[in-house]
C-alpha positions as CSV (number, residue, x, y, z in Angstrom):
1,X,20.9,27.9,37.2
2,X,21.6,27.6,33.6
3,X,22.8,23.7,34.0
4,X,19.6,23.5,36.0
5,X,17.3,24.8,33.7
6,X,18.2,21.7,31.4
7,X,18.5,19.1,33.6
8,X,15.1,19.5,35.0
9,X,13.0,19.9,32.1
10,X,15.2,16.6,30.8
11,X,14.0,14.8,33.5
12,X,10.4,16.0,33.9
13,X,10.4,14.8,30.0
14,X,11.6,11.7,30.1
15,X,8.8,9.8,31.2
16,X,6.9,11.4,28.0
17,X,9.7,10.1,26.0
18,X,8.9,6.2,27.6
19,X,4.8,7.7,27.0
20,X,5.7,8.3,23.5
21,X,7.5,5.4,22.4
22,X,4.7,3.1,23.9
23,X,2.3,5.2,21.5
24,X,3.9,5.2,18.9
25,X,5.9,1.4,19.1
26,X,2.6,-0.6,19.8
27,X,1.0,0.1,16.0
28,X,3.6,-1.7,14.6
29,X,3.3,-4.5,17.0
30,X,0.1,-5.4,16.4
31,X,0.5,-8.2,14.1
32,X,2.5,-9.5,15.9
33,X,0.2,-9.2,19.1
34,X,-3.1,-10.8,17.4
35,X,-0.9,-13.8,16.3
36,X,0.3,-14.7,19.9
37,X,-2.9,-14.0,21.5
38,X,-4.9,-15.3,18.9
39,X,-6.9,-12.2,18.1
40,X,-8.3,-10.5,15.3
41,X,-5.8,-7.8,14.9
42,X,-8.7,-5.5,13.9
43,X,-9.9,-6.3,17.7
44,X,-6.5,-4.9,18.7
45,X,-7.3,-1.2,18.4
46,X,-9.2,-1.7,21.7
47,X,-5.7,-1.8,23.3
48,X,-4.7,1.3,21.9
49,X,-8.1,3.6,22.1
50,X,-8.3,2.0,26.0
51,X,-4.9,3.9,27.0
52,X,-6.3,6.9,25.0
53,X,-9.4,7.4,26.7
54,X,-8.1,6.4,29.6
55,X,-5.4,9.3,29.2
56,X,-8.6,11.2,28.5
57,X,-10.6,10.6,31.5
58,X,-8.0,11.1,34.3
59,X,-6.3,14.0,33.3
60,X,-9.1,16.0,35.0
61,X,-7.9,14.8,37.9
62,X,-3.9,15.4,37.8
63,X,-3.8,19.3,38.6
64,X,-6.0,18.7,42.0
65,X,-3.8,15.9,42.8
66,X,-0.4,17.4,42.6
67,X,-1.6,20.3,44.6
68,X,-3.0,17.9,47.2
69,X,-0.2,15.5,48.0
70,X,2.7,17.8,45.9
71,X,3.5,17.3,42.3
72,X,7.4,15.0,43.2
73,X,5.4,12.4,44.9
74,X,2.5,12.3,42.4
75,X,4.8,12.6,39.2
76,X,7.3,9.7,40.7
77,X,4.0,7.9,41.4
78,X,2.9,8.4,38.1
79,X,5.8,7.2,36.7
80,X,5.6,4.0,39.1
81,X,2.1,3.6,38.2
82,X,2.9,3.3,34.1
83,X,5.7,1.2,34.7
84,X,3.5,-1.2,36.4
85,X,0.9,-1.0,33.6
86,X,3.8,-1.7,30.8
87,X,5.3,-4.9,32.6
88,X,1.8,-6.3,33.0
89,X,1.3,-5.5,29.3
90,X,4.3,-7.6,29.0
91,X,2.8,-10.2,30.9
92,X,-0.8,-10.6,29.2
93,X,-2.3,-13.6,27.8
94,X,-5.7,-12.5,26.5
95,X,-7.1,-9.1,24.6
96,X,-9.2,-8.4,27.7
97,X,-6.1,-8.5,30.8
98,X,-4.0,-6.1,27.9
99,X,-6.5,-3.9,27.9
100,X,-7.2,-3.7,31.6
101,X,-3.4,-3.5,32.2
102,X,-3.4,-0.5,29.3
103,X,-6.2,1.4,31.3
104,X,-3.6,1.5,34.2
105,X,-0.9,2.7,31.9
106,X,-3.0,5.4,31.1
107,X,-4.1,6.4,34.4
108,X,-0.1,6.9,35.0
109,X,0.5,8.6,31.8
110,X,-2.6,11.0,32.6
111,X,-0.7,12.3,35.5
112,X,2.9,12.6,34.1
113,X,2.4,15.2,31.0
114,X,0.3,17.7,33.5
115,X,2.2,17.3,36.7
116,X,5.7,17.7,34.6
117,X,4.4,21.1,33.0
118,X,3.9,22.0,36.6
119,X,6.9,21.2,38.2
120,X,9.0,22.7,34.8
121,X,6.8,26.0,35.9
122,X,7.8,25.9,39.4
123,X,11.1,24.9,39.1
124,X,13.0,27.0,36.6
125,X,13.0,31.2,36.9
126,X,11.0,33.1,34.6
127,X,13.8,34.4,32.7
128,X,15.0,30.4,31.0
129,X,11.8,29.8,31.2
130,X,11.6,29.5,26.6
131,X,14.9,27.5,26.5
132,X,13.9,25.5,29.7
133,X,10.7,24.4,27.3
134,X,12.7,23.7,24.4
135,X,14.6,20.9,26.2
136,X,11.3,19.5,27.5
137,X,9.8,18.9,23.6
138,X,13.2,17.2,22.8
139,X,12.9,13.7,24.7
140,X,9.0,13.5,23.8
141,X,9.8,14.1,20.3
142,X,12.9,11.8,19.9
143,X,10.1,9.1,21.7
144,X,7.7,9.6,18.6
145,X,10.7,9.3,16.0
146,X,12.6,6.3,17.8
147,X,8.7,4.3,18.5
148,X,8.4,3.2,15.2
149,X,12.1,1.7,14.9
150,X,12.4,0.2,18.0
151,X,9.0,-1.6,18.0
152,X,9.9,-3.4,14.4
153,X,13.5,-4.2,15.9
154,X,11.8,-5.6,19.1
155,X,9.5,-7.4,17.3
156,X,11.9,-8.7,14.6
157,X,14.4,-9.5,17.0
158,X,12.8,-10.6,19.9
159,X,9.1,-11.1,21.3
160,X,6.3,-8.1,21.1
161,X,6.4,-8.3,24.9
162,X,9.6,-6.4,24.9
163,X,7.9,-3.3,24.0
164,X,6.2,-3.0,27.3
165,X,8.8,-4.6,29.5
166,X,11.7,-2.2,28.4
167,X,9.8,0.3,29.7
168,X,10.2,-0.6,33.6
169,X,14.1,0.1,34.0
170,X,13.7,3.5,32.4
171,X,10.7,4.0,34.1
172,X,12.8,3.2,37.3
173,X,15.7,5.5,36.1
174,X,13.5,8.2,35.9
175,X,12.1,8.1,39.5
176,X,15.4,7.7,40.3
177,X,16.7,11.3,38.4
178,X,13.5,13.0,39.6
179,X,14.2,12.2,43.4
180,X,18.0,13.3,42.8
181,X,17.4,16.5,40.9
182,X,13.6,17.8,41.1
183,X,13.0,20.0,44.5
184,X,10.4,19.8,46.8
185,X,10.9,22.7,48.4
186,X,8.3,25.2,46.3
187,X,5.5,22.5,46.2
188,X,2.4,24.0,48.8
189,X,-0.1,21.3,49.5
190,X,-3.8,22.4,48.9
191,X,-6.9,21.6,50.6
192,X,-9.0,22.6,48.2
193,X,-12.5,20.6,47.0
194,X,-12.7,18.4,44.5
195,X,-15.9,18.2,42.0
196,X,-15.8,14.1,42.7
197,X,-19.0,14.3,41.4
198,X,-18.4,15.9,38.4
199,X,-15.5,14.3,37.7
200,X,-17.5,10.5,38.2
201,X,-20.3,12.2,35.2
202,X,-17.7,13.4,32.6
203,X,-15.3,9.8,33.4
204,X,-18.2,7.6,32.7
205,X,-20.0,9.9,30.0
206,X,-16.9,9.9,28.2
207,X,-16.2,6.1,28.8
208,X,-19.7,5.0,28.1
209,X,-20.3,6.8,24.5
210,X,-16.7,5.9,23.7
211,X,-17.0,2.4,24.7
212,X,-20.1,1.8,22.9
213,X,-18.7,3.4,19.8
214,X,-15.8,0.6,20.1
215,X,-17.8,-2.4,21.0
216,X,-20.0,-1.8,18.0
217,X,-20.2,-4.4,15.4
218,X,-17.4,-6.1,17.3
219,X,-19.8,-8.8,18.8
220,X,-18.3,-8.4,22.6
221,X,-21.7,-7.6,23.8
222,X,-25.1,-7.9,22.8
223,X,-26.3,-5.3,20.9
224,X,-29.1,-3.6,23.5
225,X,-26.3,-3.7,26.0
226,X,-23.9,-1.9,23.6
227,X,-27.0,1.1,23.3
228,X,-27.8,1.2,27.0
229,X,-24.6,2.0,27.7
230,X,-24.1,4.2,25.1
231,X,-27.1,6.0,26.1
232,X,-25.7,6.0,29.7
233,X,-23.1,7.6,28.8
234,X,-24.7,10.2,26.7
235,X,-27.1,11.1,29.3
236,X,-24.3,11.5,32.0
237,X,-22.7,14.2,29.9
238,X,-25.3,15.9,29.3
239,X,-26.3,15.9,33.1
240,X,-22.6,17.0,33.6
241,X,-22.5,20.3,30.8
242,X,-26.2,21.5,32.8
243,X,-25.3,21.0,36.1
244,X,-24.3,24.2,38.0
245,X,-21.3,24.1,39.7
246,X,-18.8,26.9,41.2
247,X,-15.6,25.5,40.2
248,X,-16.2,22.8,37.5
249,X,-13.3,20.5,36.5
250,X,-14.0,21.7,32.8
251,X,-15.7,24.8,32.3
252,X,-17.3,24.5,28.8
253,X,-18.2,27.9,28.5
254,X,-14.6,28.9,27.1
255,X,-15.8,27.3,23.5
256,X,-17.8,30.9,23.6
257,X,-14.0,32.0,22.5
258,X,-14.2,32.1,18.8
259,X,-10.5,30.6,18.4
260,X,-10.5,27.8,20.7
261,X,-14.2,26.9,19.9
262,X,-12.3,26.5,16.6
263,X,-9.3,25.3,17.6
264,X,-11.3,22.1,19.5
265,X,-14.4,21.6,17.3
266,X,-12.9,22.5,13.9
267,X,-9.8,20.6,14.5
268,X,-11.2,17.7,15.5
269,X,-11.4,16.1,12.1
270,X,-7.8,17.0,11.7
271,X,-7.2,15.4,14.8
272,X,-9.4,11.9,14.1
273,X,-7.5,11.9,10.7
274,X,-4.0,12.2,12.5
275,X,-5.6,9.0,14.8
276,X,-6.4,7.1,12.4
277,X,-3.2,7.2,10.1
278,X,-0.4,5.6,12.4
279,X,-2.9,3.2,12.8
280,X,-3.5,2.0,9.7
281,X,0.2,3.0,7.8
282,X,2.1,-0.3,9.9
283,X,-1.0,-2.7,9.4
284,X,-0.9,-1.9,5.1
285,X,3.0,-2.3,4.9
286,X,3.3,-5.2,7.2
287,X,-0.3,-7.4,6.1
288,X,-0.7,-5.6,2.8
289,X,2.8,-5.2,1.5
290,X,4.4,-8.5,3.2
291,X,6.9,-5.8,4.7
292,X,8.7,-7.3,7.7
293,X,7.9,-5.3,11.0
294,X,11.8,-3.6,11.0
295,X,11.1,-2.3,7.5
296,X,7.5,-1.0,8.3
297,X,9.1,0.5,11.6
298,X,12.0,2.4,9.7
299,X,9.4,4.2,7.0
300,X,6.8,5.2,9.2
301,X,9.3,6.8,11.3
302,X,9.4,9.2,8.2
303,X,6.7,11.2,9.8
304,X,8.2,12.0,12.6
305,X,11.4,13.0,11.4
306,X,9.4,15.6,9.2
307,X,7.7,16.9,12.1
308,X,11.2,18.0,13.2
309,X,11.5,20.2,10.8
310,X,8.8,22.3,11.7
311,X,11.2,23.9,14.5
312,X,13.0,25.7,11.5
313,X,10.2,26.9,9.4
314,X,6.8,27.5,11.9
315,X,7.9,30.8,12.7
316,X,9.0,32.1,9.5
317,X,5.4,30.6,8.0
318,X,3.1,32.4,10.3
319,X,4.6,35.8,9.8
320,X,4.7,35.2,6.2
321,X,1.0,34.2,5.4
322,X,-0.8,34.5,9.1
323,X,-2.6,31.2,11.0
324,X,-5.8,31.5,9.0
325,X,-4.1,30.6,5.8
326,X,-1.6,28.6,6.9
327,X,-4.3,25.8,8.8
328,X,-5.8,26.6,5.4
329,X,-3.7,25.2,3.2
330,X,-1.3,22.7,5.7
331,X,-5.2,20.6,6.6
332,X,-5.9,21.0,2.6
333,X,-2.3,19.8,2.1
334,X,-2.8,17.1,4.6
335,X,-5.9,15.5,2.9
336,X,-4.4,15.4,-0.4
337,X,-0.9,13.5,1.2
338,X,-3.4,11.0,3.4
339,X,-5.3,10.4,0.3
340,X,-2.2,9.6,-1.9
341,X,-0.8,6.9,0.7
342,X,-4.0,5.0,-1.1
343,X,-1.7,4.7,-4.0
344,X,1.1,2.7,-2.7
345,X,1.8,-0.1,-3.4
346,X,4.1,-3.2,-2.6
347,X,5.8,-2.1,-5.6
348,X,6.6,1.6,-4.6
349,X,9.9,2.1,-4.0
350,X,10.6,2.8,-0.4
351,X,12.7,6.1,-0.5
352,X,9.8,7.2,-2.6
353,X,7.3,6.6,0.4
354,X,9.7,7.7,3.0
355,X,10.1,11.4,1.2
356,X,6.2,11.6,0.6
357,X,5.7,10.1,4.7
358,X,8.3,12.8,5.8
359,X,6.3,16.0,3.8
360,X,3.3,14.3,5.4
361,X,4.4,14.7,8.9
362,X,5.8,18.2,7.9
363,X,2.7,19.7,7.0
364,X,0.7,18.1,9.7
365,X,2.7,19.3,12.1
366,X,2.9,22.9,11.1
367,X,-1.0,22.9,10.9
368,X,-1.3,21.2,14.5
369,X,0.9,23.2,16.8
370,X,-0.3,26.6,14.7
371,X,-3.9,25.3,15.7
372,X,-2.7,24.7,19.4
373,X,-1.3,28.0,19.6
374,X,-4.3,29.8,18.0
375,X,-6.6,28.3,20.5
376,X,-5.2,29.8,23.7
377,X,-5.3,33.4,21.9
378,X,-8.3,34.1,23.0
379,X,-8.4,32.4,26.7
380,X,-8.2,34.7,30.0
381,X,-5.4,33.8,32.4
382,X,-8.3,32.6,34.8
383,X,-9.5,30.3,32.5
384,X,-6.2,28.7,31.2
385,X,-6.0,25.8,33.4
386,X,-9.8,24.7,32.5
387,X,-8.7,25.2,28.7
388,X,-5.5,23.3,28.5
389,X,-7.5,20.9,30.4
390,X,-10.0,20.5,28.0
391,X,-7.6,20.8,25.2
392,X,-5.3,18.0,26.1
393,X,-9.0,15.8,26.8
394,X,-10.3,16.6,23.4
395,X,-6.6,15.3,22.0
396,X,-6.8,11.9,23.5
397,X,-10.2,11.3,22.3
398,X,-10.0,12.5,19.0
399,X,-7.0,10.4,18.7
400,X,-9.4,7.5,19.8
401,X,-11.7,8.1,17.6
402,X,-9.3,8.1,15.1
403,X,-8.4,4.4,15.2
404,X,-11.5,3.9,15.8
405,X,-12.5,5.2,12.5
406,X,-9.0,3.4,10.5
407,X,-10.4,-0.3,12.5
408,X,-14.1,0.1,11.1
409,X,-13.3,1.6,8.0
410,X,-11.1,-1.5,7.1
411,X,-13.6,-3.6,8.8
412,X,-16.2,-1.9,6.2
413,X,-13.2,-3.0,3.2
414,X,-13.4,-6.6,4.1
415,X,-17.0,-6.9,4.1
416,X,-17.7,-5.4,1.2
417,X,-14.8,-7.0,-1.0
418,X,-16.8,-10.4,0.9
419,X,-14.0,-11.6,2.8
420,X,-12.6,-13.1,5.8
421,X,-11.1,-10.8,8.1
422,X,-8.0,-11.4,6.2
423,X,-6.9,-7.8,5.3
424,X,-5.1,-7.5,2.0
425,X,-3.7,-4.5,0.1
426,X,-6.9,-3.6,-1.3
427,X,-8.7,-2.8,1.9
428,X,-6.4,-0.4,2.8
429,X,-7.0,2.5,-0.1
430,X,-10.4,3.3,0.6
431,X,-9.8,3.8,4.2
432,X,-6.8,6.8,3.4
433,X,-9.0,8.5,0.6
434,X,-11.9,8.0,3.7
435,X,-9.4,10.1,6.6
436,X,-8.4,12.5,3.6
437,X,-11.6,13.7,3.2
438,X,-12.8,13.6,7.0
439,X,-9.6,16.0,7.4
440,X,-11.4,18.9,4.7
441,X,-14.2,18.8,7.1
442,X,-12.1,21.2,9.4
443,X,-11.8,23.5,6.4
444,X,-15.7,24.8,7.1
445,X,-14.3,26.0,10.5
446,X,-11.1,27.6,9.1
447,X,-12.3,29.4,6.8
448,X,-14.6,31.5,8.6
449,X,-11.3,32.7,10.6
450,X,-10.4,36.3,10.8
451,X,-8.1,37.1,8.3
452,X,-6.1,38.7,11.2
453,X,-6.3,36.0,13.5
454,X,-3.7,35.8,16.2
């Protein structure tokens, strides 16, 4: 059993080490990307906030799913289905087929993170249950540390393409490990409804405010089509939140709880700001600072390896100065280090960056997962599955938003400087003192913690 309690949760989390990697790899690719497709690489962010929100809009639908057809067959499809996505990726020859091809990627990826969780749950005893869990962060979090690398090597090296297409014979590997090791036999198929229609108002609320956000000022539509369907989509979730309905997928009424409401609505700048920085940090070394895509890839891996380190020190930090004063000071921390990445230059030395990138992704971190584990505090078992839902939703689309923000803020650089779409060093600055400050607004929320907050 105790070999078993490894193996699985190593194989459940493997396919969120390929999920990872693709999320983390394809920021530095970019450049490279818009040249071969002959894009604006501004433009681009549409093939990274597609896969979010598309992440976002079909987790909903992963918990029903496993129960229905049993979570093996759904998390082996799952896998199947994002492999599929990443060597069409490979294979696009416009901005519009990578984003279509990125929407099916995420539709697989929606499935994998839930369905995993479940099987880990089912599939280990109660009593290995912590160290089972700890083997299931490893891969994901070796994924966000190795994306940066590999995607400059692969792009140095070789052809952006290979990013995606790498993808497939781990992707086929894993299937291959799941079949062998994960057991069917604890999986009970459920009949149980599903709130299709629900489900269809959130998935095109959601799309249609989101996609309006990201077609603005881009020129892909006309601009009364851009706020009809941003009005669509408005008016769908709001239709959606009044509705009554038994079993809803999301049951908003758990932001009554003090600490999530807090944990989703006051972190949410926190979150856009985490969005927007891997965004922009490969676009300012690589078309600012002339760095090649290896050397961008090798220092903005600096973040993740900081985030490591938060293993050693979270505990020891919340039992010396509580969870209030701790997201206190790690988001006012935060601000400050996104704001000083406005003061690089092409000139800064490198080891100077990479120690300044790694305390970055330190702090963050410790002010993210004390955040997470806040906002569940609160929550009723009853109610845990609607609030990790909602949770894991909010995520993706904050971290939408996000680049969002980083594309139009740079957007907002180049036009007021009265350039091309050329970026240069200059343009990036304002756009990290803009996320630094965006990241205080989460303080107002914080702040009116209890002291004692648990």
């Amino acid at each position: 059993m105790a070999l078993r309690s490894k193996i699985v949760p190593l194989v459940v989390a493997s396919p969120l080490f390929l999920q990872n990697v693709d999320s983390s790899v394809m920021a530095t690719a970019l450049p490279s990307i818009a040249s071969s497709l002959d894009v604006d690489v501004l433009h681009l962010n549409l093939a990274i906030t597609s896969y979010l929100l598309s992440l976002a809009v079909f987790l909903p639908l992963s918990g029903w799913v496993a129960e229905r057809f049993g979570a093996k067959r759904v998390f082996c499809t799952a896998i199947a289905m994002f492999s599929l996505g990443s060597a069409l990726c490979g294979m696009a020859d416009s901005l519009a087929s990578l984003v279509l091809y990125r929407i099916l990627q995420g539709l697989g990826g929606a499935m994998m993170l839930p369905v995993g969780r479940l099987i880990l749950l089912r599939s280990v005893p109660a009593t290995q249950l912590i160290a089972a869990m700890v083997w299931f962060t490893v891969p994901p979090v070796i994924g966000r540390m190795l994306g940066p690398l590999l995607g400059g090597a692969i792009v140095t090296w070789t052809s952006w393409r290979w990013i995606f297409l790498v993808n497939i014979p781990f992707g086929l590997l894993s299937i291959a490990m799941a079949m062998l090791f994960i057991d069917d036999s604890k999986e009970v198929a459920s009949t149980g409804s599903f709130d299709l229609g629900g489900f269809l108002l959130l998935a095109f609320g959601l799309t249609g405010m989101i996609g309006a956000l990201e077609a603005a000022g881009k020129g892909l539509l006309p601009s009364w089509v851009i706020g009809l369907i941003g009005a669509a989509g408005l008016l769908a979730t709001v239709i959606y939140c009044r509705r009554s309905k038994a079993d809803p997928i999301i049951d908003f009424a758990i932001l009554w709880h003090p600490t999530y409401r807090t944990s989703i609505i006051g972190g949410a700048p926190l979150r856009i700001a985490v969005g927007a920085s891997p965004f922009l940090l490969p676009l300012m070394l690589q078309l600012g600072f002339g760095l090649s895509a290896l050397d961008a890839g090798l220092l903005t891996m600096a973040t993740a390896v900081g985030s490591l380190a938060t293993r050693a020190v979270m505990v020891k930090a919340i039992r010396l100065i509580g969870y209030r004063s701790l997201l206190i000071t790690t988001t006012a921390l935060t601000s400050l280090i996104y704001a000083s990445y406005a003061l690089f230059t092409a000139q800064t030395p490198h080891p100077l960056m990479f120690g300044v990138l790694m305390i970055g992704g330190l702090v963050n971190a410790l002010g993210m997962v004390a955040l997470q584990t806040l906002g569940y505090s609160e929550i009723p078992k009853p109610l845990m599955s609607h609030a990790t839902t909602l949770a894991s939703m909010a995520q993706q689309l904050c971290l939408s938003l996000g680049v969002m923000f980083g594309a139009s803020l740079l957007s907002a650089a180049v036009w007021w400087r009265g350039g091309t779409t050329t970026l240069i060093a200059a343009d990036f600055s304002p756009a990290f003192v803009a996320i630094g400050a965006i990241t205080l607004l989460s303080l107002a929320f914080f702040l009116r913690l209890k002291k004692d907050a648990e």
